[in-house]
BABA-531589 format. One record per residue (C-alpha): residue number from 1; residue in one letter; z, x, y. Coordinates in nm, 2 decimals. Each point is the difference from the previous one (the first is absolute). Layout:
% residues N
<atom><seq>NUM</seq><type>A</type><Z>Z</Z><X>X</X><Y>Y</Y></atom>
...
END
This chain:
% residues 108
<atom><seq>1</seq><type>X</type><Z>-0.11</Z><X>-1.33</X><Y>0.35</Y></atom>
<atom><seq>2</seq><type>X</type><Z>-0.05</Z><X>0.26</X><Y>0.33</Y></atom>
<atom><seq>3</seq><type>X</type><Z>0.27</Z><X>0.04</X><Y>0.24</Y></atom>
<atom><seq>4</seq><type>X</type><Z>-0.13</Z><X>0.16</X><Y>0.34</Y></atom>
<atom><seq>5</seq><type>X</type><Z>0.04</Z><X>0.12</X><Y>0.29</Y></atom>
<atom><seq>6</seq><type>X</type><Z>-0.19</Z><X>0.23</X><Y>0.24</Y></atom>
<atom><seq>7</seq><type>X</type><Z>0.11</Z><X>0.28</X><Y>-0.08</Y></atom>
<atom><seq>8</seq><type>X</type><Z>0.08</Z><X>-0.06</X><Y>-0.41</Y></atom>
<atom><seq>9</seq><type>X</type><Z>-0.16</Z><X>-0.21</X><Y>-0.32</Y></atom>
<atom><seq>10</seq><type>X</type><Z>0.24</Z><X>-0.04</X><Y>-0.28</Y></atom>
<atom><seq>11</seq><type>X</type><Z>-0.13</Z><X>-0.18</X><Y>-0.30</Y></atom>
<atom><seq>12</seq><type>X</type><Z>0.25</Z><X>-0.03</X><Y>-0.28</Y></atom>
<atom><seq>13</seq><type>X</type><Z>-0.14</Z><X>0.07</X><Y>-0.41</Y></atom>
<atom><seq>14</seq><type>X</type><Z>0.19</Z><X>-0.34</X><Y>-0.11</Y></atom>
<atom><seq>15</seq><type>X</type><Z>0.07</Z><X>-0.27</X><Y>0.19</Y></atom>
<atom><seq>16</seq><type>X</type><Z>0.27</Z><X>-0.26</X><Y>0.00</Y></atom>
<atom><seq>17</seq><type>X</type><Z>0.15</Z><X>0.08</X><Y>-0.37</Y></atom>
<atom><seq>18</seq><type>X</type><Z>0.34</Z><X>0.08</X><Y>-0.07</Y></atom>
<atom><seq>19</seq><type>X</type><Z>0.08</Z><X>0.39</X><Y>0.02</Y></atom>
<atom><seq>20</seq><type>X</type><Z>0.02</Z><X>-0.01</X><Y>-0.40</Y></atom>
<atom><seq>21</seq><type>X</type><Z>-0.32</Z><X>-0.10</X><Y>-0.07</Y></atom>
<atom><seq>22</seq><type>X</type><Z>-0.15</Z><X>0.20</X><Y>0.29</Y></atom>
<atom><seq>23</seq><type>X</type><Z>0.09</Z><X>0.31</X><Y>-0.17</Y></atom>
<atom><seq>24</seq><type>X</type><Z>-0.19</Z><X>-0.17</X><Y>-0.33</Y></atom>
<atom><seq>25</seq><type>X</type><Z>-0.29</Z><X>-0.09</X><Y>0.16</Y></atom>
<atom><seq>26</seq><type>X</type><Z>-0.06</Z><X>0.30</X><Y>0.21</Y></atom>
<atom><seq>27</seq><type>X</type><Z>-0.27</Z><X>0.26</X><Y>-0.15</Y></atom>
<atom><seq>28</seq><type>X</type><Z>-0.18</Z><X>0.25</X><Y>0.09</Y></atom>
<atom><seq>29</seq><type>X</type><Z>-0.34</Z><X>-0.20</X><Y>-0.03</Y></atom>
<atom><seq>30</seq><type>X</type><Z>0.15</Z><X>-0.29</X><Y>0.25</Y></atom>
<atom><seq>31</seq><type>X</type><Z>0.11</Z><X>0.26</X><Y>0.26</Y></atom>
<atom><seq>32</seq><type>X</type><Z>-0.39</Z><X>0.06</X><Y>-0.06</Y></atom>
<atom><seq>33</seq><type>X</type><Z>-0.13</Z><X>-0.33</X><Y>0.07</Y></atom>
<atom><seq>34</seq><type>X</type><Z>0.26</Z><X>-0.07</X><Y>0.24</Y></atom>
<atom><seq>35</seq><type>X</type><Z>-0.10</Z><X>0.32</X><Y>0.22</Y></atom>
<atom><seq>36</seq><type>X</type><Z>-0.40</Z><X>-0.13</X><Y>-0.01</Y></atom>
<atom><seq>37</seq><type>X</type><Z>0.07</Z><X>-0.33</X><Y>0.06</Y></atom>
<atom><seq>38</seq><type>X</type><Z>0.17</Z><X>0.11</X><Y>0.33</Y></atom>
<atom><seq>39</seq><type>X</type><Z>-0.24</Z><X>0.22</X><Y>0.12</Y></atom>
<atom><seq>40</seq><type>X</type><Z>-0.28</Z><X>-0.25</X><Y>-0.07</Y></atom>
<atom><seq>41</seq><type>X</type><Z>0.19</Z><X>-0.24</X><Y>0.24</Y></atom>
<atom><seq>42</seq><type>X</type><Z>0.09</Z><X>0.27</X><Y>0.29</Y></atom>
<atom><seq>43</seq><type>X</type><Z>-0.34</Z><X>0.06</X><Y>-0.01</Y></atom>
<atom><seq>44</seq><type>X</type><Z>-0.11</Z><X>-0.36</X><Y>0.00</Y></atom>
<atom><seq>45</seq><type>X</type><Z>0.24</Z><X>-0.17</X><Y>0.20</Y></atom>
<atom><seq>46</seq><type>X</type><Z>0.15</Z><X>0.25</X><Y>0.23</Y></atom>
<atom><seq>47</seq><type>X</type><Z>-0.36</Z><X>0.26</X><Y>0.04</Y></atom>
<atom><seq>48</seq><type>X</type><Z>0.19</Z><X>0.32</X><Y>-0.10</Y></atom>
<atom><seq>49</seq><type>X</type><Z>-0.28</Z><X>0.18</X><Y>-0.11</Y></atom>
<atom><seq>50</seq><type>X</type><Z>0.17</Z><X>0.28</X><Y>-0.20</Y></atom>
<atom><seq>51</seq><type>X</type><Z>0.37</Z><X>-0.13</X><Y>-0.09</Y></atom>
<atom><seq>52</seq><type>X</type><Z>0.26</Z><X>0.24</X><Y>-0.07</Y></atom>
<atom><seq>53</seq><type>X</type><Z>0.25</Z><X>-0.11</X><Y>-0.25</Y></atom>
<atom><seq>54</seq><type>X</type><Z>0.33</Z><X>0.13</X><Y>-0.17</Y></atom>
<atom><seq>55</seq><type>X</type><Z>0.22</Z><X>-0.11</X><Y>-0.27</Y></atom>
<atom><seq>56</seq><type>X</type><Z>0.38</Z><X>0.02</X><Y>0.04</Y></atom>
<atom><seq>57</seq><type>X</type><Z>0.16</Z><X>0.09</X><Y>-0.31</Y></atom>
<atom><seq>58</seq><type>X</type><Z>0.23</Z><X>-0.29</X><Y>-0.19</Y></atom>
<atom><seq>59</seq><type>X</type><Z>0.33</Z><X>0.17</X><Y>0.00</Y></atom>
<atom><seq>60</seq><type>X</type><Z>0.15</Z><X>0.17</X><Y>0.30</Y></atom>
<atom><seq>61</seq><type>X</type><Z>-0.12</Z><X>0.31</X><Y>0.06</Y></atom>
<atom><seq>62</seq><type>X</type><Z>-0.30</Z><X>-0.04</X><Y>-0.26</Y></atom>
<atom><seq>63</seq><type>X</type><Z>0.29</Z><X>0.05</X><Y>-0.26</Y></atom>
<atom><seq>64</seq><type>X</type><Z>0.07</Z><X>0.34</X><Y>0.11</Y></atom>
<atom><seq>65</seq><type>X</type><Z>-0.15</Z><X>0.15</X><Y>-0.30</Y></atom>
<atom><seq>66</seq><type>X</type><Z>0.09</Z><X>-0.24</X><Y>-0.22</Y></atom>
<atom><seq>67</seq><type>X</type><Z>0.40</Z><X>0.00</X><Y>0.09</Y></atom>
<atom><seq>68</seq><type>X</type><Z>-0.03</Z><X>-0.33</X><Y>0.16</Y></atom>
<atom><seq>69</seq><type>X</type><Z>-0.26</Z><X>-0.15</X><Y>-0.30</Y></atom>
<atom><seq>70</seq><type>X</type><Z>-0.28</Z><X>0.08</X><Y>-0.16</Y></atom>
<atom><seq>71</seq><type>X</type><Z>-0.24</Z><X>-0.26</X><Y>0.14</Y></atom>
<atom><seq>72</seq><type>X</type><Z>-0.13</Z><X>0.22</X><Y>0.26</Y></atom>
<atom><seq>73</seq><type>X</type><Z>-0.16</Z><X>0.24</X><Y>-0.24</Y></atom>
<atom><seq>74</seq><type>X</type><Z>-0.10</Z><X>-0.24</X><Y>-0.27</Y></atom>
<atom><seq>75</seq><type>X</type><Z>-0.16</Z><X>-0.27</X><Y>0.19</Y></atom>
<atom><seq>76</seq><type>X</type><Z>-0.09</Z><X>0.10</X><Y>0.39</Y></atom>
<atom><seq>77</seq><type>X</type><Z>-0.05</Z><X>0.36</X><Y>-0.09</Y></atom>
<atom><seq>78</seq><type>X</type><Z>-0.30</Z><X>-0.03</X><Y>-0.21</Y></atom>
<atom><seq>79</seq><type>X</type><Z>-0.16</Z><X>-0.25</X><Y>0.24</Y></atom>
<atom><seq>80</seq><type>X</type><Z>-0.03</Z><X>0.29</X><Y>0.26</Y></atom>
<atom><seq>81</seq><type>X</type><Z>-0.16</Z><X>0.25</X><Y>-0.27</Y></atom>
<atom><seq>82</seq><type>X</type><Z>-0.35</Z><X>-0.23</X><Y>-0.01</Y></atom>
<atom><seq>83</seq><type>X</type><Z>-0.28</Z><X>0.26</X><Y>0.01</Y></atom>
<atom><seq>84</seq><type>X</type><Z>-0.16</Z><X>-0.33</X><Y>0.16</Y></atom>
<atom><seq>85</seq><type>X</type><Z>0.17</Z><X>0.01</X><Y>0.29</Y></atom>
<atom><seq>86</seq><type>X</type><Z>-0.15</Z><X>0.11</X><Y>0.31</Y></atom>
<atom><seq>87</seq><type>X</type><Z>0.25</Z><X>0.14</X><Y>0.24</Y></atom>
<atom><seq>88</seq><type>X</type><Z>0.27</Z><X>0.18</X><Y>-0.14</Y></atom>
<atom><seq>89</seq><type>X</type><Z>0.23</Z><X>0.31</X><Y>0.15</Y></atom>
<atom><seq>90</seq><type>X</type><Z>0.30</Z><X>-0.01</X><Y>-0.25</Y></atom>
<atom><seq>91</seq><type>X</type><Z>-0.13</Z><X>-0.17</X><Y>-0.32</Y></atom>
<atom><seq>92</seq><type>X</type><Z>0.33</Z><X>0.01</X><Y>-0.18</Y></atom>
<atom><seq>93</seq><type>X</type><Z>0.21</Z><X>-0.09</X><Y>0.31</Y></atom>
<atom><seq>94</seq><type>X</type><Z>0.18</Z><X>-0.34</X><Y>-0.02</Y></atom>
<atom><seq>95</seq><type>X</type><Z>0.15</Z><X>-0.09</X><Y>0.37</Y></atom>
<atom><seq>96</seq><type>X</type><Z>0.35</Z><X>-0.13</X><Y>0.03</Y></atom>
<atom><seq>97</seq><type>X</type><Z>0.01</Z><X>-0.35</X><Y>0.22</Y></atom>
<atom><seq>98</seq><type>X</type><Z>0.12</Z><X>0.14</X><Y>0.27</Y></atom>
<atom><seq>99</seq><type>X</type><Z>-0.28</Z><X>0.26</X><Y>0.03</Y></atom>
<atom><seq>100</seq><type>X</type><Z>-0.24</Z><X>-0.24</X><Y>-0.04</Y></atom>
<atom><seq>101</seq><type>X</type><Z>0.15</Z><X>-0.21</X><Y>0.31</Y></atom>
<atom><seq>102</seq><type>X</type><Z>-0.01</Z><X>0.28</X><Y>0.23</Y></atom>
<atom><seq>103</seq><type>X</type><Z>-0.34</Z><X>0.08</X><Y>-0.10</Y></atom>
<atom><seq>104</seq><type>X</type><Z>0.09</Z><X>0.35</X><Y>-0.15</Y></atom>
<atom><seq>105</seq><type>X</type><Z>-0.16</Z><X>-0.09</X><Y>-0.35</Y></atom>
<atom><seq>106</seq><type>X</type><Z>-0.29</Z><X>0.12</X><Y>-0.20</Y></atom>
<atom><seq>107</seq><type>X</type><Z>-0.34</Z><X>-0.14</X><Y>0.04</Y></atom>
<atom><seq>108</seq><type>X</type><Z>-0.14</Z><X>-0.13</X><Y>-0.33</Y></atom>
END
């Protein structure tokens, strides 16, 4: 699933589960898969050339440091540490939501 719009592309990791078994399905390995399937697609369908993507955190605030879960850490942080990625300025950085709709998160 891709939602767009000119200026914003948000593809969500699981899609149309209940919240419960979102959070037990998610894994670092489908954030992943889910990232390459959407560039693949921007690329194909939409001729971006060099997509830039970012990963909004699960809890608010990426979980503050694990006050507001753990999550963040376990799961979408070691996702950003890939040595295979190609573009990276913070590789330990996970974005909060609302970063990530302004545009003020970290490249993968």
């Amino acid at each position: 699933m891709m939602l767009w719009s000119p200026a914003l592309v948000v593809v969500p990791v699981t899609i149309h589960v209940a919240l419960r078994d979102a959070l037990a399905q998610l894994s670092s390995d489908l954030i992943v898969t889910t990232a390459r399937i959407a560039v693949a697609a921007l690329k194909a369908r939409f001729g971006l050339a060099n997509p830039r993507l970012a990963v909004s955190g699960l809890n608010p605030h990426a979980g503050e440091d694990g006050s507001l879960g753990s999550e963040d850490k376990t799961i979408v942080a070691p996702r950003r540490r890939n040595p295979a990625r190609r573009r990276h300025r913070d590789q330990r950085a996970v974005a909060g939501g609302h970063h990530v709709l302004r545009g003020g998160a970290p490249d993968l």
